[in-house]
DOBA-606741 format. One record per atom (N, C-alpha, C, O): x, y negated, z negated; residue number from 1; atom name. Coordinates in steps of 0.1 Angstrom, whole numbers, plus 5000, padded with zeros to 4 digits. Atoms other than C-alpha are relative to their C-alpha. Layout:
BEGIN
+------+------+------+-------+-------+
|   px |   py |   pz | gulum | torpa |
+------+------+------+-------+-------+
|    X |    Y |    Z |   NUM |    CA |
...
+------+------+------+-------+-------+
***
This chain:
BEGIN
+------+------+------+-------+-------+
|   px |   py |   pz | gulum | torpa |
+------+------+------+-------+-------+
| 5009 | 5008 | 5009 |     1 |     N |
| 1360 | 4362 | 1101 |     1 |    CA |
| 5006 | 4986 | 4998 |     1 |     C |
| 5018 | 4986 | 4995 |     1 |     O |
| 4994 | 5016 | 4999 |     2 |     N |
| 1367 | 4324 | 1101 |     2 |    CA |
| 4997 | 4996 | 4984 |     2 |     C |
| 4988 | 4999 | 4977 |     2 |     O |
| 5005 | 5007 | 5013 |     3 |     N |
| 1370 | 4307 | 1069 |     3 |    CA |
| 4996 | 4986 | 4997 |     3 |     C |
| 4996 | 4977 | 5005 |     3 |     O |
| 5007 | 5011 | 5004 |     4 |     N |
| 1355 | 4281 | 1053 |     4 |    CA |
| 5009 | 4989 | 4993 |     4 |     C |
| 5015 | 4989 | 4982 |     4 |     O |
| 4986 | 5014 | 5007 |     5 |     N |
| 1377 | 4247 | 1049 |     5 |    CA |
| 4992 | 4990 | 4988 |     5 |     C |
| 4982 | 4984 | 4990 |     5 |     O |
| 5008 | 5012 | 5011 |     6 |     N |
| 1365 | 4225 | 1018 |     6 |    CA |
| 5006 | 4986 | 4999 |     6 |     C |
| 5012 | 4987 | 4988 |     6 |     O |
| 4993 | 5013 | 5004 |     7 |     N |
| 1379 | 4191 | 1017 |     7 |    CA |
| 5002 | 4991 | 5008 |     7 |     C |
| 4993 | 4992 | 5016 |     7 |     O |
| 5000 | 5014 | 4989 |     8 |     N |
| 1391 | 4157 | 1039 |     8 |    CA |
| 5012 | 5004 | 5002 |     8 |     C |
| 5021 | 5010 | 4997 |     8 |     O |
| 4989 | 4999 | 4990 |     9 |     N |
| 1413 | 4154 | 1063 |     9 |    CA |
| 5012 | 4990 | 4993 |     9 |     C |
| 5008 | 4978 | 4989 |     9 |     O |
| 4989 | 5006 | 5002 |    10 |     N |
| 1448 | 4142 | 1052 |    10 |    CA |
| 5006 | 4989 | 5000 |    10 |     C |
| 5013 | 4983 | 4992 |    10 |     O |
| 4998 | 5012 | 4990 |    11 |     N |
| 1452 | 4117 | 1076 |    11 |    CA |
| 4988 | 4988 | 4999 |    11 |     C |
| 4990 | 4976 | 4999 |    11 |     O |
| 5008 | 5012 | 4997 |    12 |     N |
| 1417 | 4100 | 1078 |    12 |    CA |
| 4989 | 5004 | 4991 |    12 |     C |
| 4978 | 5001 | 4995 |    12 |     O |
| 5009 | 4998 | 5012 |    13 |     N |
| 1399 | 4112 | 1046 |    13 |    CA |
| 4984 | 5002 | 5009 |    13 |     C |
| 4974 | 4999 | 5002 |    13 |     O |
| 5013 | 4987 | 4999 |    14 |     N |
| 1368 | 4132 | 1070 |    14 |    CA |
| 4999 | 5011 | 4994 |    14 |     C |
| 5006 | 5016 | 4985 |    14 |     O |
| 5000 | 4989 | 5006 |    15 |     N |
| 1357 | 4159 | 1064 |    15 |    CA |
| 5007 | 5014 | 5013 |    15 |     C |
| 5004 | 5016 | 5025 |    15 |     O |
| 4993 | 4994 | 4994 |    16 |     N |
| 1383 | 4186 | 1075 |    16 |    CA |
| 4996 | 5014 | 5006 |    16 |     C |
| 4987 | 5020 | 5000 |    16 |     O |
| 5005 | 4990 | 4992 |    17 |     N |
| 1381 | 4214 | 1099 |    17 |    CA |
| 5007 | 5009 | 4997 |    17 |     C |
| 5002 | 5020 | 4993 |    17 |     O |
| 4992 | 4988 | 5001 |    18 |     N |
| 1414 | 4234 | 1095 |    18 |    CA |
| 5013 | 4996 | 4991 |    18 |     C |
| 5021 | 4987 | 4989 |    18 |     O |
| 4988 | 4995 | 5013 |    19 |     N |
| 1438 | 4245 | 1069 |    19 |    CA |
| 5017 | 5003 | 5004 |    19 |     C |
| 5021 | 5015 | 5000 |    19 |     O |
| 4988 | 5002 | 4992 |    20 |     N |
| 1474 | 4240 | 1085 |    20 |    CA |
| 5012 | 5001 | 4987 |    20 |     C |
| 5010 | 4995 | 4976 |    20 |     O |
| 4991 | 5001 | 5007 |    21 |     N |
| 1510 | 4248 | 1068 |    21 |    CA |
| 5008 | 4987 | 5006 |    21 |     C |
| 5016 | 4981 | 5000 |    21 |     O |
| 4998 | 5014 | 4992 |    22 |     N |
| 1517 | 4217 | 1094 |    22 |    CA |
| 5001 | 4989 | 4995 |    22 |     C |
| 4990 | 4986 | 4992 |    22 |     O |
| 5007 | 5009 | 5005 |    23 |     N |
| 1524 | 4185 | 1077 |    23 |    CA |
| 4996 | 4991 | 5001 |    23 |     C |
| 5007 | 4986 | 4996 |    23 |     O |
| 5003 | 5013 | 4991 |    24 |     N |
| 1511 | 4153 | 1090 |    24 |    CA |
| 5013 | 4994 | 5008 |    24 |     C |
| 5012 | 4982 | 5011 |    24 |     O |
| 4987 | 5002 | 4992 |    25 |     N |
| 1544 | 4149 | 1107 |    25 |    CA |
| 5007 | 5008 | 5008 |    25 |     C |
| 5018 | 5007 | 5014 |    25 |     O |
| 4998 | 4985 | 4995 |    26 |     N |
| 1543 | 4183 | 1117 |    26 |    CA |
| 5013 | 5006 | 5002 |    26 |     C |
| 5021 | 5007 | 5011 |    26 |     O |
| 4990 | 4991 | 5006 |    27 |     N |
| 1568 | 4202 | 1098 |    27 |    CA |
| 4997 | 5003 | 4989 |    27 |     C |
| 4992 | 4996 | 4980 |    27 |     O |
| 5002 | 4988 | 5013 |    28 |     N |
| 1567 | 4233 | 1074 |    28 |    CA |
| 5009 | 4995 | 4990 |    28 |     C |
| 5021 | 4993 | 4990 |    28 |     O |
| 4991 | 5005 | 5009 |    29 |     N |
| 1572 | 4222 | 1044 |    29 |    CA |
| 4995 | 5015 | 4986 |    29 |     C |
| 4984 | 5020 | 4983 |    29 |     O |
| 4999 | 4995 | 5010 |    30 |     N |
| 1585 | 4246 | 1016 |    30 |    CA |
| 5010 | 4998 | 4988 |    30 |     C |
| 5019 | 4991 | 4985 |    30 |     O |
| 4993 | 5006 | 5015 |    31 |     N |
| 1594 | 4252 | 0983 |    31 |    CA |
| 5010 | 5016 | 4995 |    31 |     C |
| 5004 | 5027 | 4998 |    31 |     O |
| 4997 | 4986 | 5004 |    32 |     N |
| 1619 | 4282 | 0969 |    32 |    CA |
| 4995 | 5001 | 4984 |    32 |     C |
| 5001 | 4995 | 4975 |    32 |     O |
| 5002 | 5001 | 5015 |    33 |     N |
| 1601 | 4290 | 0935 |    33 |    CA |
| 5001 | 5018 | 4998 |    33 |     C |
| 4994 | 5027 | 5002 |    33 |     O |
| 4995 | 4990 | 5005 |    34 |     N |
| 1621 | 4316 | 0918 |    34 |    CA |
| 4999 | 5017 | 5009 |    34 |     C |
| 4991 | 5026 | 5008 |    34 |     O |
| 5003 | 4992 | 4985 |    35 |     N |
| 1628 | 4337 | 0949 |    35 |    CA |
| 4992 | 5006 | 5008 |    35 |     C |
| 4994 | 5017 | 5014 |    35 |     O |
| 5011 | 5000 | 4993 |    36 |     N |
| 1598 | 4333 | 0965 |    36 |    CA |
| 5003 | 4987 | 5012 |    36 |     C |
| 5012 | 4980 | 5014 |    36 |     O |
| 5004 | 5012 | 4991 |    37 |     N |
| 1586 | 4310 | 0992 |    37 |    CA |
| 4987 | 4994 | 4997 |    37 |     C |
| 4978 | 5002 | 4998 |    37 |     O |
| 5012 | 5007 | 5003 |    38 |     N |
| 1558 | 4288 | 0983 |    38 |    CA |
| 4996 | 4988 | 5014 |    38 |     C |
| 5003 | 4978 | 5014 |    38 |     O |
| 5000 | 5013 | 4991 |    39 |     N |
| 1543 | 4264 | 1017 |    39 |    CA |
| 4989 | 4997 | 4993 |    39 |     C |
| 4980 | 5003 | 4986 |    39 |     O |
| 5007 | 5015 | 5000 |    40 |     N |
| 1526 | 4234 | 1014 |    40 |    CA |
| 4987 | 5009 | 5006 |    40 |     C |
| 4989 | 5019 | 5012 |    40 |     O |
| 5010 | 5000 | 4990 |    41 |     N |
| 1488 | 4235 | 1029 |    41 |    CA |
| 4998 | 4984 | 4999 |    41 |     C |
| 5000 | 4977 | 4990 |    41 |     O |
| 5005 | 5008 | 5004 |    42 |     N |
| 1474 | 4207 | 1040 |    42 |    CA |
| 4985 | 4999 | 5013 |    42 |     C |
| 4982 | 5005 | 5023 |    42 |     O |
| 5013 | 4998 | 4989 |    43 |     N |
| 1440 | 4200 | 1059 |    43 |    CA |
| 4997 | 4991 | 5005 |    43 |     C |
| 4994 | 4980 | 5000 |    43 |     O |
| 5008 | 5010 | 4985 |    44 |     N |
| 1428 | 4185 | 1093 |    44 |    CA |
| 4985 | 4994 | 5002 |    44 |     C |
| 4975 | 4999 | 4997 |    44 |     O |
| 5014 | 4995 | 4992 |    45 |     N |
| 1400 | 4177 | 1109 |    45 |    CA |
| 5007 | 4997 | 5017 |    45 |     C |
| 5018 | 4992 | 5019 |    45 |     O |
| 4995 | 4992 | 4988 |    46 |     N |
| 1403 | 4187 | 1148 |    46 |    CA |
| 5010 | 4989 | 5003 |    46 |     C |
| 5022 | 4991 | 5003 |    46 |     O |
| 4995 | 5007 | 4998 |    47 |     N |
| 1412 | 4157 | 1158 |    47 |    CA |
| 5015 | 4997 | 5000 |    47 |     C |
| 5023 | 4999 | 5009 |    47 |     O |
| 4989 | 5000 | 5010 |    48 |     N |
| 1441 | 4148 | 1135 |    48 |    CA |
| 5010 | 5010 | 5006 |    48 |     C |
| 5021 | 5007 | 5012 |    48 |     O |
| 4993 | 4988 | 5000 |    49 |     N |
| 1452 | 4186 | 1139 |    49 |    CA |
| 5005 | 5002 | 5015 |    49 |     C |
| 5014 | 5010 | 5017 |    49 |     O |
| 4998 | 5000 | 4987 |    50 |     N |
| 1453 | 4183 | 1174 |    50 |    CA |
| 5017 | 4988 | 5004 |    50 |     C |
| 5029 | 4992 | 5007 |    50 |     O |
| 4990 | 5011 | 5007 |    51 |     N |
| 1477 | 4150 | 1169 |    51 |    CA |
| 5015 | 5010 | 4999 |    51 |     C |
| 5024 | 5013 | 5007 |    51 |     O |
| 4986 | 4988 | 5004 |    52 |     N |
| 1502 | 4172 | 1151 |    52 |    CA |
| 5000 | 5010 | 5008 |    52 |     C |
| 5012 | 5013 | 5010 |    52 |     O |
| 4992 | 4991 | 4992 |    53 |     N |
| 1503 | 4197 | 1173 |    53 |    CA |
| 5009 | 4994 | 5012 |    53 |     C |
| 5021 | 4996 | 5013 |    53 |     O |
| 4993 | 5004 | 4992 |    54 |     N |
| 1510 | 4177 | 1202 |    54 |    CA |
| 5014 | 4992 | 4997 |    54 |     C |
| 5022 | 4991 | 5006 |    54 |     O |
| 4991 | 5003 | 5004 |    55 |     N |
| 1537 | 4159 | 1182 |    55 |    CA |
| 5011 | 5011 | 4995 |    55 |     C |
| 5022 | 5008 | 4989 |    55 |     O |
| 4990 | 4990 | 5008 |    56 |     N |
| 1553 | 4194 | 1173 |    56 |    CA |
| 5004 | 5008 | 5016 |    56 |     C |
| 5013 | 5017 | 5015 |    56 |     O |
| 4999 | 4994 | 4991 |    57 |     N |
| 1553 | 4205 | 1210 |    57 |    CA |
| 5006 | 4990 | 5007 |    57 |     C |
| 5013 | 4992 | 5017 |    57 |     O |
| 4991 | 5011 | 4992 |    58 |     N |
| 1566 | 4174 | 1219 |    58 |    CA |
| 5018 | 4999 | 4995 |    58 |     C |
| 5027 | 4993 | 5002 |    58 |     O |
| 4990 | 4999 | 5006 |    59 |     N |
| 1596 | 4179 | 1196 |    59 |    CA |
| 5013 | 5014 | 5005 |    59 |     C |
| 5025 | 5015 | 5006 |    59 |     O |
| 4994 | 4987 | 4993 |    60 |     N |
| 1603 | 4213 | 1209 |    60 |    CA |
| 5002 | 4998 | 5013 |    60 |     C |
| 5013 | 4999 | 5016 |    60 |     O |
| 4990 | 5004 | 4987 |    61 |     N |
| 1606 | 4202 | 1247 |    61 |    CA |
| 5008 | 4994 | 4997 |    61 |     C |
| 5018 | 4996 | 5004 |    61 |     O |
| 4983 | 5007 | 4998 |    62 |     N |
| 1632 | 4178 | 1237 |    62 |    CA |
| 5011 | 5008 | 4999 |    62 |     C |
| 5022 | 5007 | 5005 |    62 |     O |
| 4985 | 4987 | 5003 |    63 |     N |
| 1653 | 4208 | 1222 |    63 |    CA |
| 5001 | 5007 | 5009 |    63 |     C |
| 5012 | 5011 | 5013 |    63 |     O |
| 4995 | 4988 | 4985 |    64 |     N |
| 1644 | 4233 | 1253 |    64 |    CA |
| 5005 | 4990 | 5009 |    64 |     C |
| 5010 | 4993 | 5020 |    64 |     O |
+------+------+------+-------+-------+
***
């Protein structure tokens, strides 16, 4: 079942497609609240989302 995104894209205030723990710089950003983990969301539209990924896959060949 796909869900339904409500809001603008992060990056270029459209209207957003997908709901990403990714953050426009593409890294997981969390918080420890009272020994929990709490992440960030933040939301794309494809485009954008696409962007960050290739910026996070680009980051990981340099380390392999």
């Amino acid at each position: 079942m796909k869900k339904i995104v409500v809001g603008d894209c992060c990056i270029c205030g459209e209207k957003a497609a997908i709901k990403s723990r990714l953050s426009p710089e593409s890294f997981v950003i969390a918080h420890d609240r009272k020994g929990y983990i709490e992440y960030e969301s933040f939301l794309f539209c494809a485009l954008h989302f696409n962007e960050v990924l290739e910026t996070l896959w680009k980051r990981v060949e340099n380390i392999w």
